[in-house]
N, C-alpha and C positions, 0 to 999 in steps of 0.2 A: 138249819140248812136253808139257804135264800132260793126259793123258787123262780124257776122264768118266766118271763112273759107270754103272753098275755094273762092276767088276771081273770082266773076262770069263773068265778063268781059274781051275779049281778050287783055292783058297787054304786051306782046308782039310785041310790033311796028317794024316797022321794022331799025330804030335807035338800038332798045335795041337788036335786033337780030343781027347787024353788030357788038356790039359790044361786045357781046357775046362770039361771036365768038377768038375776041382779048382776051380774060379775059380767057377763057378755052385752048386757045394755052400757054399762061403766065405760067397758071397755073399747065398745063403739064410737063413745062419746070424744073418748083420750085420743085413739083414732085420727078421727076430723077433727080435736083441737090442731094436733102437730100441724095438720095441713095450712092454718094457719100463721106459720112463722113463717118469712120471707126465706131461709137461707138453715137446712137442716145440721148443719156442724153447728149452728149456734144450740141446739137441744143437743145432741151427740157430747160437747165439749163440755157445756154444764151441768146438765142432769148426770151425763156420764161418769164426770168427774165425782159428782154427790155418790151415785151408787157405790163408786171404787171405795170411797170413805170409808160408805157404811159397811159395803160385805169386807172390807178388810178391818174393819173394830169388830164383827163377827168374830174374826181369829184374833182378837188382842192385839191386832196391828193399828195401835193409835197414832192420827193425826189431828193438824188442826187443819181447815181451810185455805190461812194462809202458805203456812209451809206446802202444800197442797199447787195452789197458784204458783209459787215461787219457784218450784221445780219447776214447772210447765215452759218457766221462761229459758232454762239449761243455762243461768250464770254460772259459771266454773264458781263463784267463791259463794254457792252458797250449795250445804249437802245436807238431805235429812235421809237415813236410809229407810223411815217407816212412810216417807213419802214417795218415796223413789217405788218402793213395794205399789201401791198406790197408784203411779204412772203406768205403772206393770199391769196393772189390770183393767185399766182403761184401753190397755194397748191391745191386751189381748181382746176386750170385749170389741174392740172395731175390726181386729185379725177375724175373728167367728161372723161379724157379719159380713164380711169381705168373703171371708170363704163359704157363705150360704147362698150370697145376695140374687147369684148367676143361676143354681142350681135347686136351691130351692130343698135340698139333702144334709143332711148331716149324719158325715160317716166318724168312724173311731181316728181314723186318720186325722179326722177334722179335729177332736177333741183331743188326740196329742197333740196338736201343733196350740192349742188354745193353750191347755197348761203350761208347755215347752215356754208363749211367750210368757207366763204368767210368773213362773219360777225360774225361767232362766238357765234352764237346763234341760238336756235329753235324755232324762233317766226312762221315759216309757214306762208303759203299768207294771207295778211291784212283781217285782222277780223272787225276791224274798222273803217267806214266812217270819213273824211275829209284829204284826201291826195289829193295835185295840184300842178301841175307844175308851178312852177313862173319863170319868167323874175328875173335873180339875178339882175340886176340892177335897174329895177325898182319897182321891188314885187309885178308885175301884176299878174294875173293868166292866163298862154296859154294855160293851157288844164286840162282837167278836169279827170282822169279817171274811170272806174267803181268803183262803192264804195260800191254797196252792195257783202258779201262775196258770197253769190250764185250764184250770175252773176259773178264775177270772178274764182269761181269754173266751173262754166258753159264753160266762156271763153277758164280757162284753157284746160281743158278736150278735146274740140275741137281743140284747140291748136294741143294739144297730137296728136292728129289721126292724124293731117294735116301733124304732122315731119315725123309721120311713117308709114303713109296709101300711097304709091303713087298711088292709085286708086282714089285719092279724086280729084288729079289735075296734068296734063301731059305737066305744064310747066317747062322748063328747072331746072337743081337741084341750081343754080347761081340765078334765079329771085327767085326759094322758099327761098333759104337764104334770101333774103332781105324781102320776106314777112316778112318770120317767126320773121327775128329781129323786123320790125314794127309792128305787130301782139302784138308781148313780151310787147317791149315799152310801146305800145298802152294799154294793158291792165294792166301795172307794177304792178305785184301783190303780190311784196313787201312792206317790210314799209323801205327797205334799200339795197341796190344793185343793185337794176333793171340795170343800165346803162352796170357794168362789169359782172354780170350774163348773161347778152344779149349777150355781146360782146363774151365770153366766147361758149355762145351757135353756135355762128358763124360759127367759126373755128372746134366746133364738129361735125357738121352740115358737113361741108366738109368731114371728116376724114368718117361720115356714109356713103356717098355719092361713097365712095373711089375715091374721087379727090385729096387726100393729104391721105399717110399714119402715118403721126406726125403731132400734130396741132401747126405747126408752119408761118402759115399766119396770120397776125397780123394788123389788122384794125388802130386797133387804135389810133398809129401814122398818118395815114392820116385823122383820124376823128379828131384829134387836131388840124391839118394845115387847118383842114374846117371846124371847130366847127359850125359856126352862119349857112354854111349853111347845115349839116346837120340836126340840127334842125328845121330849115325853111322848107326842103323838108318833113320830116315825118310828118308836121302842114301841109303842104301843101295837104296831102294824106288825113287826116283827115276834112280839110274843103272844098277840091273840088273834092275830089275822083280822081286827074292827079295821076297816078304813074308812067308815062315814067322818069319825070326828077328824081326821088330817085333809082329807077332801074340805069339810067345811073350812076350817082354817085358810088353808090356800087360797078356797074362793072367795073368803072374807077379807085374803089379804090383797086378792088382785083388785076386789071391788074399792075397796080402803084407798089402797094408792090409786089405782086409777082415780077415783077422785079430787085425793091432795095434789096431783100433779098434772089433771085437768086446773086446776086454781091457780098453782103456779105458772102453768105456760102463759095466762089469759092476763097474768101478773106481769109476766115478762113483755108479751105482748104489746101491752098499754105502754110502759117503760119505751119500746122501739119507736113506737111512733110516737111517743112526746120527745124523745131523741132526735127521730127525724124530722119532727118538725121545726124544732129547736135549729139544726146544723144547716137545715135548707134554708131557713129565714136570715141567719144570723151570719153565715162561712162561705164564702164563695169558692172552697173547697170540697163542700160538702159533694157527697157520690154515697151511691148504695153497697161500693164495696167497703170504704172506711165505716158505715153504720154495720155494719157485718162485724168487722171486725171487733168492734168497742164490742160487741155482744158473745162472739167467740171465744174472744178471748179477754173474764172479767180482769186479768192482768195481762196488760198488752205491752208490747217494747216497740223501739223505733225499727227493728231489723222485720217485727211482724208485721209491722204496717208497709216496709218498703216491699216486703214480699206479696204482700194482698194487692196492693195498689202499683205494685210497678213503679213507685217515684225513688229518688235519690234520699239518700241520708239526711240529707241537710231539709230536705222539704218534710218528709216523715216526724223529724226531729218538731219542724215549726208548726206542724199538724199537731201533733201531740201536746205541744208547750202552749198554745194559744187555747185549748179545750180545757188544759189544767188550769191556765191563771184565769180561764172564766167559770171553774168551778166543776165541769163537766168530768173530771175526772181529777184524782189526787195523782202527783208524782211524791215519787219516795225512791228512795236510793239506796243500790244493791252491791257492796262494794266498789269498784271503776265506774257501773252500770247506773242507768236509768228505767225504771218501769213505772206504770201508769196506771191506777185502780179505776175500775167502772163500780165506786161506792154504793149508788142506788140497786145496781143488778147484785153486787154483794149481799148485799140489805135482805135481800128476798133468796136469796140461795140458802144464807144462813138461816133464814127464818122460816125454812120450808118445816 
């Protein structure tokens, strides 16, 4: 039987308070890098694109990078559906910060419309008894969730207050993240999404908190490299009520990527301004909106650039075609179409 919130036990060891400590310095840091980049959709569009990757290979939803990119560009003749999935969740992680940004709340209302964009439909939380978690490999059943829709109404609800009452509970806002994702899991009150709607919740969760002003902390790369035991540890919470070791995890994980993705902004960083320096010196075209874009978007088309910059077809086209033949970027060809690779910022996406 899943208990409500608040966690009536002090969860707080003093393990998870050392390391606390490391995870909130980390994540200070990830912080004031962002504030570094000139133009926020350039973090939003690539990190964000990365995270979708990864919390969607969580569920077996494999992509590559490129087919990735390729959608982004919407040529009619090019379809991948486990990419398209992919867009879906990028779309929905800007939908959740859009609907947080003003308010600074996140209600259930909020987190259907997140799933709704994510899956593509309006089913709302399961109305249906017989939903269980299995062992893919062996089809056992590890757990069980609530199944009647009142008690998952019920659940939710409480849920609710616990993200936005901090009167319910005066533990740090890094251990409420990890309830509140075990909390979600625990109650999945989907019939599809629970895993990247959680994950989703995470990172907004932060951005309320105002420990990140863009949600670009991104789990879910580290929940891949430790799939078995993240699983293991949320069973764990569930059948002996320990939460130091899921706590540590978490704050191991936010400390981890905070790191990896303090390196890569400072990567990408370097990358704009040798870009701009380059385009300023060399293009009497150059402007701070086309160096936006070449970073926005690491596959960019002539329609993106006519819409960034305001210019005509024909000029977008000779912007474009004059950076490729000096190497600045690859053209490759999309059926009828034309698109344009930012190969260096490539380089460092893949190799994050």
């Amino acid at each position: 039987m899943l208990k409500k919130l608040p966690v009536e036990k002090d969860i707080e060891t003093k393990r998870v308070l050392k390391k606390l400590a490391s995870a909130h310095r980390a994540l200070a840091e990830l912080k004031g890098a962002v504030s570094t980049i000139p133009n926020e959709n350039i973090l939003i569009n690539t990190l964000g694109l990365q995270e979708a990757k990864d919390s969607s290979a969580i569920e077996n939803i494999i992509t590559t990078h490129d087919d990735i990119y390729k959608a982004d560009l919407n040529f009619e003749s090019f379809k991948s559906l486990n990419a398209k999935e992919v867009q879906n969740y990028i779309s929905a992680l800007k939908k959740g910060f859009a609907l947080i940004s003003g308010k600074k709340i996140l209600t259930n209302n909020d987190i259907i419309e997140i799933q709704s964009e994510l899956e593509k439909n309006k089913a709302g939380f399961r109305k249906l008894p017989g939903t269980a978690l299995k062992n893919t490999t062996t089809g056992e059943t590890v757990y069980t969730p609530p199944q009647e829709y009142t008690t998952i109404l019920d659940l939710m609800a409480n849920l609710e207050q616990f993200i936005n009452d901090d009167t319910m509970s005066d533990f740090d806002p890094l251990v409420k993240m990890a309830i509140i994702h075990y909390q979600f899991e625990s109650i999945h009150p989907f019939y599809d999404g629970n895993g990247r709607t959680g994950r989703i919740i995470n990172v907004l969760y932060l951005v309320m908190k105002d420990l990140l002003n863009l949600p670009i902390l991104y789990l879910s790369r580290y929940i891949i490299l430790n799939k078995a035991d993240y699983y293991k540890l949320l069973q764990e919470i569930r059948e002996t009520g320990n939460w130091e070791n899921w706590l540590l995890f978490m704050l191991d994980g936010i400390e981890q990527i905070s790191k990896e993705t303090i390196a890569l902004i400072a990567k990408i960083r370097d990358l704009i301004f040798e870009y701009k320096n380059i385009l300023r010196d060399n293009y009497k075209f150059y402007s701070q909106d086309l160096l936006n874009n070449l970073f926005k978007h690491p596959y960019t088309k002539i329609e993106f650039v006519e819409r960034d910059l305001g210019v005509s077809r024909i000029t977008a086209a000779k912007y474009l075609n004059d950076l490729a033949k000096d190497g600045l970027l690859r053209k490759e060809k999309l059926g009828t179409g034309n698109y344009y690779i930012n190969e260096r910022l490539m380089d460092l996406l893949i190799l994050k």
